[in-house]
C-alpha positions, 0 to 999 in steps of 0.5 A, spaced: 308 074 534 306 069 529 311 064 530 309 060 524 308 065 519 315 068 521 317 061 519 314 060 514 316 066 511 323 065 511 323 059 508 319 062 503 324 066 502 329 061 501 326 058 496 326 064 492 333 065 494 335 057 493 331 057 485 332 065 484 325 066 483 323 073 482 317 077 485 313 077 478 314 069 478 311 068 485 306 071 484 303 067 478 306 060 482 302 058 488 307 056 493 304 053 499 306 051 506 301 048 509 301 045 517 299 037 515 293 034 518 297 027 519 302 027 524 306 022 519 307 027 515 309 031 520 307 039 522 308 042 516 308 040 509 310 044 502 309 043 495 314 048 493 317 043 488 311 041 485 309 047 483 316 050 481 318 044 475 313 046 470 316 053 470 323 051 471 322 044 466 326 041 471 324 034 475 320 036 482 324 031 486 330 033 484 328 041 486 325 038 492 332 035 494 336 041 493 331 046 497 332 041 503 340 041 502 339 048 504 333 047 509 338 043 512 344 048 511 342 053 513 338 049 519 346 048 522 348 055 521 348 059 526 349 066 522 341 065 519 335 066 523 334 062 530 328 060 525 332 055 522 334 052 528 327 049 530 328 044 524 328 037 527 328 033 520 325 035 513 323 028 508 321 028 500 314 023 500 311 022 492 313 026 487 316 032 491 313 034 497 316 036 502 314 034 509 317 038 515 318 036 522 319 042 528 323 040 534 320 039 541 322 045 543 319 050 539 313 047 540 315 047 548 316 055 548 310 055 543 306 053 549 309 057 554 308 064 550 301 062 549 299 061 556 303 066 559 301 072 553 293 069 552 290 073 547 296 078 547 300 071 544 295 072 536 296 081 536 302 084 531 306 087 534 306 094 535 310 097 530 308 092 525 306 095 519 301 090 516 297 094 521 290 096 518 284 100 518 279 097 516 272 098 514 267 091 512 260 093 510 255 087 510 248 085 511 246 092 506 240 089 505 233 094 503 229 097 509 223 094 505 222 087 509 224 083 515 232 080 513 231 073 511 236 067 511 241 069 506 242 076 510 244 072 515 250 068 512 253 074 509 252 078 517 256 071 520 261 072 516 262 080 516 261 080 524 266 073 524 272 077 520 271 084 524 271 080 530 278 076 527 281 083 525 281 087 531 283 079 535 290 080 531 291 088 533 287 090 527 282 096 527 276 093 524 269 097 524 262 094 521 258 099 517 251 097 514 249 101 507 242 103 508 238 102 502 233 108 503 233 111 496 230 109 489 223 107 486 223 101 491 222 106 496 217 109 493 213 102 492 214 101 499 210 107 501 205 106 498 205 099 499 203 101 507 198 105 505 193 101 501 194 096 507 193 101 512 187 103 507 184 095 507 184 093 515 180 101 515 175 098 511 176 101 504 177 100 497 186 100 496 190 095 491 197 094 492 201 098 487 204 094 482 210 089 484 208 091 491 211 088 497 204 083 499 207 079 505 204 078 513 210 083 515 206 089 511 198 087 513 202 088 521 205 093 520 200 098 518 195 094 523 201 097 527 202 104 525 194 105 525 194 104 532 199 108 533 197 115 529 189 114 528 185 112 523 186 119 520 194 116 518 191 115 512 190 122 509 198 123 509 202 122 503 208 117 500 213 121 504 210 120 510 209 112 509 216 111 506 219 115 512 215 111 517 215 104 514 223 106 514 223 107 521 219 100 523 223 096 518 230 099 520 228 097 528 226 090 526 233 089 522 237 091 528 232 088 532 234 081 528 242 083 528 242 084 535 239 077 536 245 075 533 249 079 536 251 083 530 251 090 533 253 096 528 259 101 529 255 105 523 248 105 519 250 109 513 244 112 508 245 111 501 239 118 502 244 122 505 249 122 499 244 124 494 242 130 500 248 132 501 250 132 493 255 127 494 253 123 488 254 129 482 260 131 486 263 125 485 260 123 477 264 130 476 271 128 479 270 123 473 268 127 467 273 132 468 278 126 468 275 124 461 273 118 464 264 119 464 261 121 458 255 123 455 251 119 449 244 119 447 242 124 453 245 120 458 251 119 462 256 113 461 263 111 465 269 108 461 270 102 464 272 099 459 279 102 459 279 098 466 278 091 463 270 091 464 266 089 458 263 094 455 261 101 458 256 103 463 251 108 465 251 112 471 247 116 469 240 115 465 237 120 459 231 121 464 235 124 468 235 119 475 241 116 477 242 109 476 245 104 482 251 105 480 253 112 481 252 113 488 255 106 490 261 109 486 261 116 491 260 111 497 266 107 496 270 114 495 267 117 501 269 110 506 276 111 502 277 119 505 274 117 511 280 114 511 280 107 512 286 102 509 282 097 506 275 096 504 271 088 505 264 089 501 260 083 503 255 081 498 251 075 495 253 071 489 249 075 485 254 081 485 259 077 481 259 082 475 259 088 479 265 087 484 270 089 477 265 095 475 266 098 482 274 097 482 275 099 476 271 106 479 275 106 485 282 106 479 279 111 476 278 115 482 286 114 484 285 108 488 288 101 488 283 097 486 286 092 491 285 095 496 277 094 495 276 086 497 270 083 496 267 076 499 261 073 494 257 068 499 253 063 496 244 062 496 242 058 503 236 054 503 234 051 509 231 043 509 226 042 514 223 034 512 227 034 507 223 039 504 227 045 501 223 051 503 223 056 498 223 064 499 220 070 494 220 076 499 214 081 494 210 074 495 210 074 503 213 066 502 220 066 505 224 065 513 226 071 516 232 071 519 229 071 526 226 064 525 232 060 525 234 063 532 227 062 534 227 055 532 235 052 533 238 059 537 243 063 536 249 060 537 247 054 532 245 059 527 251 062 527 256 057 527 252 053 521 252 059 517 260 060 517 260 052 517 262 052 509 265 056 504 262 063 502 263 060 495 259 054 496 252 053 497 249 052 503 243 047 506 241 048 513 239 042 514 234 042 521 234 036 523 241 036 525 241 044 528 236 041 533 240 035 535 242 035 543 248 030 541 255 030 538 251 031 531 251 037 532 258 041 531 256 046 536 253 040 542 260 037 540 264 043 541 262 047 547 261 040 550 268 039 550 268 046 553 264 044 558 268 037 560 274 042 561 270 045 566 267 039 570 276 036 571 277 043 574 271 041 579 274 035 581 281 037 581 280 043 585 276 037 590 284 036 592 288 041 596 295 040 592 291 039 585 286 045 589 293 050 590 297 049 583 291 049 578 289 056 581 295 058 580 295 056 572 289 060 573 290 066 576 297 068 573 300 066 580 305 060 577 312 059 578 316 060 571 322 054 573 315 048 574 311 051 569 318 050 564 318 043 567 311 041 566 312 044 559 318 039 557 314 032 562 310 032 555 308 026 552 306 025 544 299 025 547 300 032 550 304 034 544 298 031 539 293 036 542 299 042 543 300 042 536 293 043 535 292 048 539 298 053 536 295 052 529 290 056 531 295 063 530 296 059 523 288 060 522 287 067 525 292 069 521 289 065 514 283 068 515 286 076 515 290 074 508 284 070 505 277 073 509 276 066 509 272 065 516 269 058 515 277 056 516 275 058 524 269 053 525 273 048 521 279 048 526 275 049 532 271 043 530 277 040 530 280 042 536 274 040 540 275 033 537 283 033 539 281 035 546 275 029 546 280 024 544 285 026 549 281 026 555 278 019 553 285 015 551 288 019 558 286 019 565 287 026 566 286 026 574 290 021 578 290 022 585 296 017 584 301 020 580 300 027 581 307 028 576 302 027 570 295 030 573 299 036 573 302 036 566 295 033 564 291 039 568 296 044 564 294 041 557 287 042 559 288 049 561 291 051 555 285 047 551 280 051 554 283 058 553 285 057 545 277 054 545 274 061 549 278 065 544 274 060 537 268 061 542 268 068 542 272 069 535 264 065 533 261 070 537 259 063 541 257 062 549 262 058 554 257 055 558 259 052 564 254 045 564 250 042 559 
């Protein structure tokens, strides 16, 4: 259950209860209430009265004043929601924020309900109707070359969001679009067989805007010495299918690598062969919506907000790319899924309102297509940023980077910023075996929880309690005791720790999953500064080694889940 969310809900409610704000307001004013970072301002903070003054022409510390005379109301009534109770003190700072600190018993059962249900603590409830089914398609890239560095952002951030998803109770699958139709495929065909004719010895130029990398050099290197000399007498079919074949075992091999693994690889082909596109352009022509001009065949996206009208189908009688999208995105739908996530580069913008506007047409909301456009990444290696052309040959290949940093480096570095903003993966400190690294840093807190529960477990009264924190085999009367001896130090840490639940759930609202490596980099860093400002093991004073131990043990089970939540090892020693 999310315990803060809840919270937050209510007071949200009261807000709009309190300055009767309608739904159509809310919509338009950005209410926030946000866990602070500094203690001092305590555990939560609000900007409510900020962002209702200019609306409601009213002064926002006069705001902030009413809204905590009711919080505080209803805080002391003990008909309202036992949520309200778990005020400790509210205080308006500047202008009108309002800062909000929760009392120790809240935090006290928090910490219990998590150690006892773990992962079970994240999950929505049974019944919860926000249940969903989701379908994220990501990666999507042309069966025509090795994946490069940006296919791999995009994949950190679909493979991260699926594994939040289904983390929180959500069943979430992963769907790569295979790329297999349009003239591409064709230069690709042809592309192979002028190699496979110049490493025979003879006469070939590629065809125009053919694919002149070292990968297509090895792969019909690769392709003669499986089928022969005589491989070249085959037509284009016979090299588009077998360079397909070969580029989709490399792409999967590079995804595997990642630990990226699929639920579906679904051929853009198979629509064409199975009539889905002329089936699905002629539901919007019957619906008036597809019309024809000058031989062609054009879209109304103009009655759905888009600039002009589009053309799904040319005068010459091909498809262009839009068409099978749209009959793609209405297949996903009637296979039943609730929401869609498309993944795609920043280069899309222009198309994500095209495609809504279709699924409108088609009777769907168009809410109910998300889209996370993420931003080019360039790599810098001596300060040199290296730049990629995937015809020319002159790019990195996703497999590179493992090659050069590992995997779980190029994980969390591709998820380490914001999908919108522009990412440098900086070598020099990938490669980095010390706290530079973000990930050194993080799994070396992981790996310093480890190494106390080895010296712990070399005295038999500590050896005894902390298996039992382990196992499940704690008694619920010490354990409450050990909860409620906490210090500020421990409380600090604890905090930290239950915003973890506040995190899983922003990234299932906003599909913002840079927010998961940002806390975990956090929460490395609180565990870093307890265990340095306190002795955690004290054979002397077994009273605070055990409270200590406890905080250790929840510290490692709320690190397992960010290291797993990344797709991250645990390792044991470093």
């Amino acid at each position: 259950m999310n315990f803060l969310g809840i919270f937050k809900n209510e007071v949200i409610q009261t807000i709009k209860e309190t300055f009767n704000v309608d739904d159509e307001l809310l919509k338009k004013i950005t209410l926030t209430l946000n866990q602070g970072k500094d203690a001092t301002f305590g555990d939560l903070s609000c900007n409510a009265a900020m962002m209702l003054a200019k609306p409601f022409n009213r002064n926002p510390r006069e705001l902030a004043t009413e809204l905590v005379q009711t919080l505080t109301s209803r805080s002391q009534d003990e008909n309202r929601p036992e949520f309200f109770r778990i005020i400790e003190k509210i205080e308006i700072a500047g202008p009108g924020f309002l800062n909000i600190t929760l009392n120790k018993n809240f935090w006290i059962m928090l910490a219990l309900e998590f150690f006892q249900q773990k992962d079970m603590f994240f999950q929505l409830d049974v019944e919860d109707p926000s249940k969903a089914k989701y379908l994220i398609e990501f990666v999507s890239a042309n069966p025509t070359g090795p994946l490069h560095l940006g296919h791999g952002r995009g994949g950190i951030i679909g493979d991260t969001l699926a594994r939040v998803l289904n983390f929180l109770g959500h069943d979430a699958q992963k769907e790569f679009y295979i790329n297999d139709a349009g003239n591409q495929m064709l230069i690709l065909g042809k592309s192979l067989k002028a190699r496979c004719l110049q490493e025979l010895g003879q006469q070939s130029e590629l065809p125009e805007e053919g694919y002149a990398g070292q990968y297509m050099i090895d792969l019909a290197k690769t392709c003669i010495e499986q089928l022969g000399r005589d491989v070249v007498k085959n037509d284009d079919i016979f090299f588009i299918d077998y360079a397909k074949e070969k580029m989709l075992e490399q792409q999967q091999k590079d995804l595997a690598a990642y630990r990226i693994n699929f639920d579906r690889w679904y051929s853009e082909k198979s629509l064409h062969d199975s009539g889905a596109v002329d089936k699905t352009i002629e539901i919007l022509q019957k619906s008036g919506l597809v019309y024809e001009q000058e031989g062609a065949l054009w879209f109304k996206s103009t009655e759905f907000g888009d600039d002009k009208d589009r053309v799904v189908k040319k005068s010459d009688g091909s498809w262009t790319y839009i068409a099978p999208d749209i009959a793609y995105h209405k297949e996903k739908f009637d296979r039943g899924y609730d929401q869609l996530i498309n993944v795609l580069g920043q280069d899309h913008h222009g198309y994500v309102k095209r495609l809504q506007s279709t699924m409108q047409a088609l009777g769907y909301a168009p809410e109910r297509l998300g889209v996370i456009l993420y931003q080019l990444v360039t790599i810098k290696e001596n300060d040199v940023v290296v730049r990629m052309s995937k015809r020319a040959g002159k790019f990195t290949q996703l497999s590179d980077v493992i090659d050069e940093v590992g995997v779980d480096v190029a994980r969390f570095f591709y998820l380490n910023r914001k999908a919108e903003a522009h990412l440098e993966f900086d070598l020099a400190t990938a490669l980095k075996k010390t706290d530079e690294n973000p990930v050194f840093y993080i799994q070396y807190a992981y790996v310093r929880i480890n190494s106390l529960f080895e010296k712990a477990q070399q005295n038999e009264q500590l050896y005894d309690y902390l298996n039992l924190l382990l196992t499940g085999g704690w008694d619920d009367e010490e354990l409450v005791k050990i909860a409620e001896s906490m210090t500020e130090h421990e409380f600090t840490l604890l905090k930290k720790i239950m915003q973890l639940q506040d995190v899983v759930h922003s990234i299932q609202e906003t599909y913002q999953t840079h927010l998961l490596s940002y806390y975990t980099l956090e929460l490395a860093q609180a565990w870093h500064n307890y265990y340095t400002n306190n002795k955690i093991i004290d054979i002397d004073n077994i009273g605070q080694t055990k409270i200590r131990l406890f905080t250790a043990v929840i510290t490692k089970d709320a690190l397992e889940m960010c290291l797993d939540l990344l797709g991250l090892s645990k390792p044991e020693k470093m």
